[in-house]
C-alpha positions as CSV (number, residue, x, y, z in Angstrom):
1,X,-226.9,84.2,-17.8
2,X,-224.1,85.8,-15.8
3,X,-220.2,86.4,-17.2
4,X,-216.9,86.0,-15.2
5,X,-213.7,86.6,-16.3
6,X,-211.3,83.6,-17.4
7,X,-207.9,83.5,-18.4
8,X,-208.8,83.9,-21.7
9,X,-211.3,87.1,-21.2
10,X,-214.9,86.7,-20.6
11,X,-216.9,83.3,-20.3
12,X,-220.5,82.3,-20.5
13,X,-222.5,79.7,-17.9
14,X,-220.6,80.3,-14.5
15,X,-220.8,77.3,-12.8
16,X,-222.0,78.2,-9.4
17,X,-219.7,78.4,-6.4
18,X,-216.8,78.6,-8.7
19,X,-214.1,81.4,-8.2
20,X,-212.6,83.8,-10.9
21,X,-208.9,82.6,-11.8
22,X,-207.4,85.4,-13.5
23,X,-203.7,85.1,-15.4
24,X,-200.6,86.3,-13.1
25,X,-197.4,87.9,-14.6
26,X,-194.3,87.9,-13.0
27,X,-192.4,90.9,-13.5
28,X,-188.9,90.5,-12.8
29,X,-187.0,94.3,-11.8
30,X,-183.2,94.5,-12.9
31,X,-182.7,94.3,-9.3
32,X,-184.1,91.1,-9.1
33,X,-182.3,89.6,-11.8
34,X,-179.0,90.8,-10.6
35,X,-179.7,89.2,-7.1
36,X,-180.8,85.8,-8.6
37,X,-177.7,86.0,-11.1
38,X,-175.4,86.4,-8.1
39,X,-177.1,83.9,-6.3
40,X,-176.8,81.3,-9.3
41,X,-173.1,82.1,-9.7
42,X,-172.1,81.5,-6.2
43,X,-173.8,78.2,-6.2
44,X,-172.4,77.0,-9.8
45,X,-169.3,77.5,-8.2
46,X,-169.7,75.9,-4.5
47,X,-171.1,73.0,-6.4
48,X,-168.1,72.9,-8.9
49,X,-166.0,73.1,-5.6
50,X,-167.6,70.9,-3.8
51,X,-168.1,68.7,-6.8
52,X,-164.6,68.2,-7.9
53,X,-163.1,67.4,-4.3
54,X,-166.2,64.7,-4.3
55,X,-165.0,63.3,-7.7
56,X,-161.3,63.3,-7.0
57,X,-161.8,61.1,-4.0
58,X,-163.3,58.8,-6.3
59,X,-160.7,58.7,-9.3
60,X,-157.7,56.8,-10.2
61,X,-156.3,59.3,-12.6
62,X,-157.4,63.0,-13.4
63,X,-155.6,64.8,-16.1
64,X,-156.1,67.4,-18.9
65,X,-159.5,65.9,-19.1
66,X,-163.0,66.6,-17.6
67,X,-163.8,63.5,-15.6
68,X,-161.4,60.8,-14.3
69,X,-159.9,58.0,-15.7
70,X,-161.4,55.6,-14.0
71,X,-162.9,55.7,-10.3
72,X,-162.0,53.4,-7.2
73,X,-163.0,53.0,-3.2
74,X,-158.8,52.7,-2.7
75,X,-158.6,56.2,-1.2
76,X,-160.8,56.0,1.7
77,X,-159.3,52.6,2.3
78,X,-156.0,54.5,2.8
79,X,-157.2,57.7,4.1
80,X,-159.5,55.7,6.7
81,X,-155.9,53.6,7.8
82,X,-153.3,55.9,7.4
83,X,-155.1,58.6,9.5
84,X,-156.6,56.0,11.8
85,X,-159.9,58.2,11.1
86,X,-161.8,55.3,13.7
87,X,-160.0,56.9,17.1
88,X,-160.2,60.6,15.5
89,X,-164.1,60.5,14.9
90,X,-164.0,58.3,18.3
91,X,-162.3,61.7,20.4
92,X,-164.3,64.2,17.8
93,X,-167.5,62.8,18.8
94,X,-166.2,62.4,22.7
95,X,-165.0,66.1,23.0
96,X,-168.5,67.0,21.1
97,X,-170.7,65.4,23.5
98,X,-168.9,66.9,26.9
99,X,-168.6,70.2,25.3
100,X,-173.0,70.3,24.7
101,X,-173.6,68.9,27.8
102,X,-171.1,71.3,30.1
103,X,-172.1,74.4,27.9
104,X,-175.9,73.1,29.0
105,X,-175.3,72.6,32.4
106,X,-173.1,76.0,32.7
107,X,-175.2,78.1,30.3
108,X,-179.1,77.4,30.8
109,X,-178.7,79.1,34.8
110,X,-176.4,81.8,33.7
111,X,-179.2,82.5,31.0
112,X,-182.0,82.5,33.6
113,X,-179.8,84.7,36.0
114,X,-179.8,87.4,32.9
115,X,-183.6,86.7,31.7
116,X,-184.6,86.8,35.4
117,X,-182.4,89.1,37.5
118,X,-182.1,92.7,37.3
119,X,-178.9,94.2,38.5
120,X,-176.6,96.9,38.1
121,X,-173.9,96.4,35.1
122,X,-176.4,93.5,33.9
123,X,-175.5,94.6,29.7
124,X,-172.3,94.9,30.5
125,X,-172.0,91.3,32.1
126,X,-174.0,90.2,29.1
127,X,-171.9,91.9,27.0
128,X,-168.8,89.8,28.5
129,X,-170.2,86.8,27.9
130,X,-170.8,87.5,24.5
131,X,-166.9,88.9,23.6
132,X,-165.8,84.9,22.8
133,X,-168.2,85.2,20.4
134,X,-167.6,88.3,18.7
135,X,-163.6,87.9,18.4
136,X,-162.0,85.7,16.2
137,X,-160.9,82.4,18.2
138,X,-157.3,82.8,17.3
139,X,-156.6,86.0,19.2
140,X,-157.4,84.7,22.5
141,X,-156.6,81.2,21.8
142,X,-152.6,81.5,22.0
143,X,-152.8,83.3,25.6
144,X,-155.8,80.5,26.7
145,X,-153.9,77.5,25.2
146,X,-150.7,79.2,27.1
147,X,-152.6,79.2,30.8
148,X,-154.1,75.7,29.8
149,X,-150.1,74.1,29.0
150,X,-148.7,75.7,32.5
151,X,-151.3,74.1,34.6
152,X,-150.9,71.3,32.7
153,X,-154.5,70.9,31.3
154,X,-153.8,70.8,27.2
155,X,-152.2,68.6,25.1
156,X,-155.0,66.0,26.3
157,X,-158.8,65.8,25.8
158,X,-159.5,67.8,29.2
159,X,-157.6,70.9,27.2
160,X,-160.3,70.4,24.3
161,X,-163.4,70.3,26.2
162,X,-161.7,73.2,28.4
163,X,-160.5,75.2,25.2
164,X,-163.8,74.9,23.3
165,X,-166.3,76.0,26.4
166,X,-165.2,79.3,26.0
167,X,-166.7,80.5,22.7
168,X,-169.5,77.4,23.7
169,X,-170.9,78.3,26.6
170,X,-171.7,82.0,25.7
171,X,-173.5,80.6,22.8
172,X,-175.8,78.5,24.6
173,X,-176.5,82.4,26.8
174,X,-177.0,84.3,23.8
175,X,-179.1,81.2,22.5
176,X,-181.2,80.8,25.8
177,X,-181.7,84.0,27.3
178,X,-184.2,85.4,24.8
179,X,-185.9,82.1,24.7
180,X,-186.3,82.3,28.8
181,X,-187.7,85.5,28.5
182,X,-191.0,84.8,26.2
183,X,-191.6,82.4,29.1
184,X,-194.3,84.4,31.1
185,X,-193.0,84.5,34.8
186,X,-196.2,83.9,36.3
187,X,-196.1,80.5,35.6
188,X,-193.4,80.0,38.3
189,X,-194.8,82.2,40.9
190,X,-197.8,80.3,41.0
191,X,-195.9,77.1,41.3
192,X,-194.0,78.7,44.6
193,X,-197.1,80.2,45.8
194,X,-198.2,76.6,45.6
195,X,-195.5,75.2,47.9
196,X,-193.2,74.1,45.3
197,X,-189.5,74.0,46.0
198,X,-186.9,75.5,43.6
199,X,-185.4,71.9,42.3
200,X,-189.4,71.2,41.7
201,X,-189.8,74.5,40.0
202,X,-187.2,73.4,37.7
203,X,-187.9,69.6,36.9
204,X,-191.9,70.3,36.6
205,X,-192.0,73.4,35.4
206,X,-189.5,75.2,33.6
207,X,-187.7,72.1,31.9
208,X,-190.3,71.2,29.6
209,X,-190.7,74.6,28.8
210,X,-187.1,75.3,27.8
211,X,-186.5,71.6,26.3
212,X,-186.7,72.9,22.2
213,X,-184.7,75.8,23.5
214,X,-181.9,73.4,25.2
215,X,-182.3,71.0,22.1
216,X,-181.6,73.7,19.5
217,X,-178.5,75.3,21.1
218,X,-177.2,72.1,21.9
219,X,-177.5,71.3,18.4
220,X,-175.9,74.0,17.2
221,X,-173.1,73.8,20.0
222,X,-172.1,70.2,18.7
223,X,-171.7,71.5,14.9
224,X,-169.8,74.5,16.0
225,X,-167.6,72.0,18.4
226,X,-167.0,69.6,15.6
227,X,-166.1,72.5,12.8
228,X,-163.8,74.5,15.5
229,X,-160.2,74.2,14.6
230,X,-158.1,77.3,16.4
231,X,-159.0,76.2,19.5
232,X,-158.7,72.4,18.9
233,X,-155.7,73.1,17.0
234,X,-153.7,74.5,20.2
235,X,-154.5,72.6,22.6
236,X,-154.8,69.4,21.3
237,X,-152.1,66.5,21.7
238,X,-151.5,63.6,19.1
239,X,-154.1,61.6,20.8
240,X,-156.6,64.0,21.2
241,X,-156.8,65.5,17.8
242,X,-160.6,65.9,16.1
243,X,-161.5,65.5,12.5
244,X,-161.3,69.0,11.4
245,X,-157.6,69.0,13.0
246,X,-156.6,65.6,11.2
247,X,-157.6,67.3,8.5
248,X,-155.6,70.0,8.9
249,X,-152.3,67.9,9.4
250,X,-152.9,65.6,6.8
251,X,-152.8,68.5,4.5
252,X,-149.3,69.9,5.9
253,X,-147.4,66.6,7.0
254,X,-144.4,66.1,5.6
255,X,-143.5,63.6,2.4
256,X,-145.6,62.6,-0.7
257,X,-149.1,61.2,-0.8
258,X,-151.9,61.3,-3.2
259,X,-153.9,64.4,-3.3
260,X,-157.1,62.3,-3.5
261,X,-156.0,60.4,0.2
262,X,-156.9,63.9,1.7
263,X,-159.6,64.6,-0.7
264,X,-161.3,61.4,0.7
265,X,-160.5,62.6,4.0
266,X,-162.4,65.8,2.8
267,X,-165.7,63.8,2.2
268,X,-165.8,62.6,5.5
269,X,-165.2,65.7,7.2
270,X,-168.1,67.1,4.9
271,X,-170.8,64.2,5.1
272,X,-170.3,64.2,9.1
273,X,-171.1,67.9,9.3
274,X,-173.6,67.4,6.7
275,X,-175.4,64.8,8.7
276,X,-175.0,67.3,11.9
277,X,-176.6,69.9,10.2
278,X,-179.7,67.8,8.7
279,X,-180.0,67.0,12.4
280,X,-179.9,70.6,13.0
281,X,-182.7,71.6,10.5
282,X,-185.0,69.2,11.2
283,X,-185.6,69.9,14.6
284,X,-184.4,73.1,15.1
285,X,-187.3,75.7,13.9
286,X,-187.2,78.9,15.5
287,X,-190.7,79.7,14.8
288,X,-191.7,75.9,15.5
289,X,-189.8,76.4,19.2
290,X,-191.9,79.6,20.2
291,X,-195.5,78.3,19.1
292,X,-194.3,75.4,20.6
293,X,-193.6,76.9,24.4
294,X,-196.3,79.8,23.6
295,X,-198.7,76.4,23.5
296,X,-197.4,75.6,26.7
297,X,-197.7,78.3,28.5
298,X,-201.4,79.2,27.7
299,X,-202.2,75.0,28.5
C-alpha cells in the first residue's frame, strides 16, 4: 500500500495514474498590494467618470441626488439633429478611410526601402520619419495648417487627409518596418532567380506575407485618425469637421444648451471608438501576426 500526499496530508490507496495535488498559497508582497490598490483606484474612478457622462445622457433631471430623476432618449434626439451628427460621422469615416489607405500605399515601400536597403544616414532618415510621432501635433500643426491655407489646400476635406498623413504615415513605417524584417529575404531571391518580375514579387510573394502586418497598422491608423483633433481642428472647414472636432465645438459654441445634449454627444464619440478598438483587438495580435508569417515562411 503506497501513500501520496493530499491537500489534507497523507492518504492511503493511490489510485493508479493519479497525480499529487498539493495546496498553493498566494503570498501577496506589500509591493503587490500597493500596485493592485493603485490599479483598483484608477479604475473606480475611470468607471465613475465614464459612468456619470453615460448616465447624464440618459437623465431628465440630476440634482443633489445620486441617480437621475427620471431617464429619456430626448438627448440624442437633439444632439443627433442639432449637430447634424449623420454628415459629421459621414466625413469622419470618409477622411478615416483615405488617410489608412494613402498612409498604406505611402508607408508599406518606404518601410521595405528601410528593412531592405542599407545606406548611408539610413537611422537618421528613420529617425525623420519618426519626429511627427514623437512631438506633440500642435507644435507643427499651426506652421503645416499655415502652408496648407496659402496653397489653398485646408479648410476642406483634402486639408484633413493632407493634415493627418503626417503623424500617419510614419506610423504605418515604424509599424511595418520591423515586421518586413523577420521576413527571411531568401524567399524573394529565389522568386527572382526564378524569373519573377518585381510587381510579381510583390502580388505573389510578399503581400500575403505582410497582409496581418498591413491589417494591424491600418487598424491602428484609422483609431488614431478618428481620435486626432490638433490637426483636424486646424485645418478643417465647417463642412469638413470630424466627430472628435464636433465635439470639441459643441462644448465651446456660444448660447445655452443642456449639458446632457453634449454628454450624449459624448457617448457616441466613445461607442465609435469603442467599436474601432474591439476591431482593433480582435485581430490585431502581435504575437498571432509573427507565428502567423513565421508559418509562412517555413511552408
Amino acid at each position: 500500500m503506497s501513500t501520496t500526499l493530499t491537500r489534507g496530508g497523507p492518504a492511503t490507496g493511490r489510485t493508479p495514474g493519479a497525480e499529487p495535488s498539493r495546496r498553493r498559497r498566494v503570498v501577496a508582497t506589500p509591493g503587490a498590494w500597493l500596485v493592485w490598490g493603485a490599479v483598483g483606484i484608477f479604475l473606480v474612478t475611470l468607471l465613475g467618470v465614464v459612468g456619470s457622462v453615460l448616465v447624464n445622457s440618459f437623465g431628465t433631471q440630476w440634482f443633489d441626488s445620486w441617480m437621475p430623476n427620471g431617464y429619456t432618449l430626448q438627448w440624442y434626439s437633439e444632439a443627433w439633429s442639432e449637430y447634424g451628427l449623420l454628415a459629421v460621422i459621414i466625413t469622419t469615416l470618409e477622411v478615416a478611410v483615405a488617410v489608412v489607405a494613402l498612409s498604406v500605399i505611402l508607408g508599406v515601400p518606404a518601410s521595405y526601402v528601410l528593412a531592405r536597403q542599407k545606406f548611408p544616414g539610413k537611422k537618421i532618415v528613420y529617425l525623420l520619419f519618426l519626429l511627427p510621432i514623437m512631438m506633440p501635433p500642435i507644435t507643427y500643426g499651426i506652421p503645416l495648417a499655415t502652408v496648407l491655407y496659402k496653397f489653398h489646400l485646408a479648410g476642406n476635406i483634402s486639408g484633413v487627409i493632407l493634415a493627418n498623413l503626417v503623424p500617419c504615415v510614419p506610423f504605418v513605417i515604424m509599424t511595418m518596418t520591423p515586421f518586413i524584417e523577420q521576413i527571411d529575404p531568401s524567399i524573394e531571391h529565389a522568386a527572382r532567380m526564378s524569373g519573377a518580375r518585381t510587381w510579381s514579387v510583390f502580388t505573389r510573394i510578399l503581400a500575403p506575407l505582410l497582409l496581418p502586418g498591413i491589417l494591424a497598422s491600418s487598424i491602428l491608423v484609422l483609431v488614431r485618425t478618428v481620435g486626432m483633433f490638433e490637426l483636424t481642428f486646424l485645418t478643417a472647414g465647417p463642412d469638413s469637421n470630424t466627430l472628435v472636432v464636433a465635439l470639441f465645438n459643441s462644448m465651446n459654441a456660444a448660447g445655452i444648451r443642456a449639458q446632457q445634449t453634449v454628454d450624449s454627444m459624448a457617448v457616441i464619440y466613445m461607442s465609435v471608438m469603442m467599436i474601432l478598438l474591439v476591431v482593433a483587438l480582435r485581430f490585431v495580435n502581435p504575437t498571432q501576426l509573427v507565428s502567423q508569417v513565421k508559418e509562412e515562411q517555413t511552408d
